[in-house]
mmCIF file of the C-alpha atoms, coordinates in Angstrom:
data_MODEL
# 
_entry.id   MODEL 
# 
loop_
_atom_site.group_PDB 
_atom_site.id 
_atom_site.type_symbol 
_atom_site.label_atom_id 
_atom_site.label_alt_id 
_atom_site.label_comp_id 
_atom_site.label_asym_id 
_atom_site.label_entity_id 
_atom_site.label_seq_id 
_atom_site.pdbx_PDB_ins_code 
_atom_site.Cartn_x 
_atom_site.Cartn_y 
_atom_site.Cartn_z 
_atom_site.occupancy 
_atom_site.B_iso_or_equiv 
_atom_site.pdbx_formal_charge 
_atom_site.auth_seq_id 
_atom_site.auth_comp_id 
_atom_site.auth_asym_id 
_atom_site.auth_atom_id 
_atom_site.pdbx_PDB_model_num 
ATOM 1  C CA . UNK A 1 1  ? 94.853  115.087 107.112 1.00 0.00 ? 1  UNK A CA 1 
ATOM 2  C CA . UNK A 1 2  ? 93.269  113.474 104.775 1.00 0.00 ? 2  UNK A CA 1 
ATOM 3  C CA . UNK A 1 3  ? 95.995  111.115 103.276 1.00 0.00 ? 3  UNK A CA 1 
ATOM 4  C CA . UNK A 1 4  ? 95.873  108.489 106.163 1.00 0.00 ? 4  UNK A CA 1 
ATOM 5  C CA . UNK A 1 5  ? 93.498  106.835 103.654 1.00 0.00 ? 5  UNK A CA 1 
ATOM 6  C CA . UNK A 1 6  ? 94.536  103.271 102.359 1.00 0.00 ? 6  UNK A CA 1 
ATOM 7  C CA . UNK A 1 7  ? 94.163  105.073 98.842  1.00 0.00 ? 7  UNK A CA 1 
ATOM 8  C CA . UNK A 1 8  ? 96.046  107.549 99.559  1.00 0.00 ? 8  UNK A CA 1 
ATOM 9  C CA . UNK A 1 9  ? 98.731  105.483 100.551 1.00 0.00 ? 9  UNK A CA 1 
ATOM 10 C CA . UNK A 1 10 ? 98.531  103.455 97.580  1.00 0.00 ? 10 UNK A CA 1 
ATOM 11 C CA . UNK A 1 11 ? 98.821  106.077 95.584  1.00 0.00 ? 11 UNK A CA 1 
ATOM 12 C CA . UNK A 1 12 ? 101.849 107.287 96.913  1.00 0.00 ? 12 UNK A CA 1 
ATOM 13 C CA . UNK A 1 13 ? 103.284 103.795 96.723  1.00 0.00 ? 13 UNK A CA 1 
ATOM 14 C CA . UNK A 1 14 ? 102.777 102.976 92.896  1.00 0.00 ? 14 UNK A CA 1 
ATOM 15 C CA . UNK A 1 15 ? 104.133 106.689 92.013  1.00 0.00 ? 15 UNK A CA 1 
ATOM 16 C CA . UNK A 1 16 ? 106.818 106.067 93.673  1.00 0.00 ? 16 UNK A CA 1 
ATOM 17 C CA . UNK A 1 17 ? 107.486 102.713 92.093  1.00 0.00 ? 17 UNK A CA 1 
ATOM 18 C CA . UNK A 1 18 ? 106.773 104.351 88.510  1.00 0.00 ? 18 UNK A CA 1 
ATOM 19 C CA . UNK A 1 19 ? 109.000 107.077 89.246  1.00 0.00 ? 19 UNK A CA 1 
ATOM 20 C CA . UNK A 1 20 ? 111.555 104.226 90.391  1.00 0.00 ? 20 UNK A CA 1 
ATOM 21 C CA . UNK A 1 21 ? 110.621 102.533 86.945  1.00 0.00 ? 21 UNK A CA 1 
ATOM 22 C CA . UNK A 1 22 ? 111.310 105.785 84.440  1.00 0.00 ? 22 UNK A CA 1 
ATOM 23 C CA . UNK A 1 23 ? 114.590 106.456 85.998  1.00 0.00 ? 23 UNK A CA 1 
ATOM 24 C CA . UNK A 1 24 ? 115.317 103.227 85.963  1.00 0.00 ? 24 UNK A CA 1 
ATOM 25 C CA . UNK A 1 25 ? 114.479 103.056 81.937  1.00 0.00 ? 25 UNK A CA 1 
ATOM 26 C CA . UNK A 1 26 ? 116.296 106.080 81.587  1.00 0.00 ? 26 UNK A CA 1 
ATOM 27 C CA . UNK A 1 27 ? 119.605 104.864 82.742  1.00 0.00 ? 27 UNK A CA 1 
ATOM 28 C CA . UNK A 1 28 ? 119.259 101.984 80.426  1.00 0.00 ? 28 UNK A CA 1 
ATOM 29 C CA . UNK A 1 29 ? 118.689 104.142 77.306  1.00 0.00 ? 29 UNK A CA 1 
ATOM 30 C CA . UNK A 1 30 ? 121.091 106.411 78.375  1.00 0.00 ? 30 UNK A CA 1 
ATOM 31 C CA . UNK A 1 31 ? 123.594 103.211 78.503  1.00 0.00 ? 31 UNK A CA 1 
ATOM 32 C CA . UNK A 1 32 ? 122.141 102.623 75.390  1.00 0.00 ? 32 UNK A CA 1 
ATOM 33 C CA . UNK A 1 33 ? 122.693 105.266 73.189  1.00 0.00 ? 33 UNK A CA 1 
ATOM 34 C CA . UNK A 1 34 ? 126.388 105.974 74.506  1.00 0.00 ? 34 UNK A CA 1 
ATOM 35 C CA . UNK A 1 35 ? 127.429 102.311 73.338  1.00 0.00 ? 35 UNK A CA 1 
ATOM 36 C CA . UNK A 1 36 ? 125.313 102.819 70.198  1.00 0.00 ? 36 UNK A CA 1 
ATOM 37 C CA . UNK A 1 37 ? 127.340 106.392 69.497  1.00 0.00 ? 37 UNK A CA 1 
ATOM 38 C CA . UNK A 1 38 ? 130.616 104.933 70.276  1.00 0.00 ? 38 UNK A CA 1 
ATOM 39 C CA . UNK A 1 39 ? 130.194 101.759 68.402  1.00 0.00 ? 39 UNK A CA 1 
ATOM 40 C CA . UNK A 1 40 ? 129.385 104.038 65.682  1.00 0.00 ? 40 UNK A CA 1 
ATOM 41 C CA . UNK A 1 41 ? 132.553 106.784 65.983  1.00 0.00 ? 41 UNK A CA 1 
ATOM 42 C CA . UNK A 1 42 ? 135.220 103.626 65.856  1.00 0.00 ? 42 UNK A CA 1 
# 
């Protein structure tokens, strides 16, 4: 029971928000590179 720490919590918070981040990144490239290969094939 030792995560009822402010730390703790904070921790939990930004690795959640980085996690948010990524994925969100990885969407966009994703997005990305489809437009980029069909740009590309026409």
């Amino acid at each position: 029971m030792g995560d009822r720490s402010p730390k703790a919590n904070q921790k939990k918070t930004t690795q959640k928000a980085t996690k948010a981040t990524s994925a969100d990144q990885k969407k966009k490239q994703d997005v990305a590179a489809k437009a980029a290969s069909s740009g590309k094939k026409k």
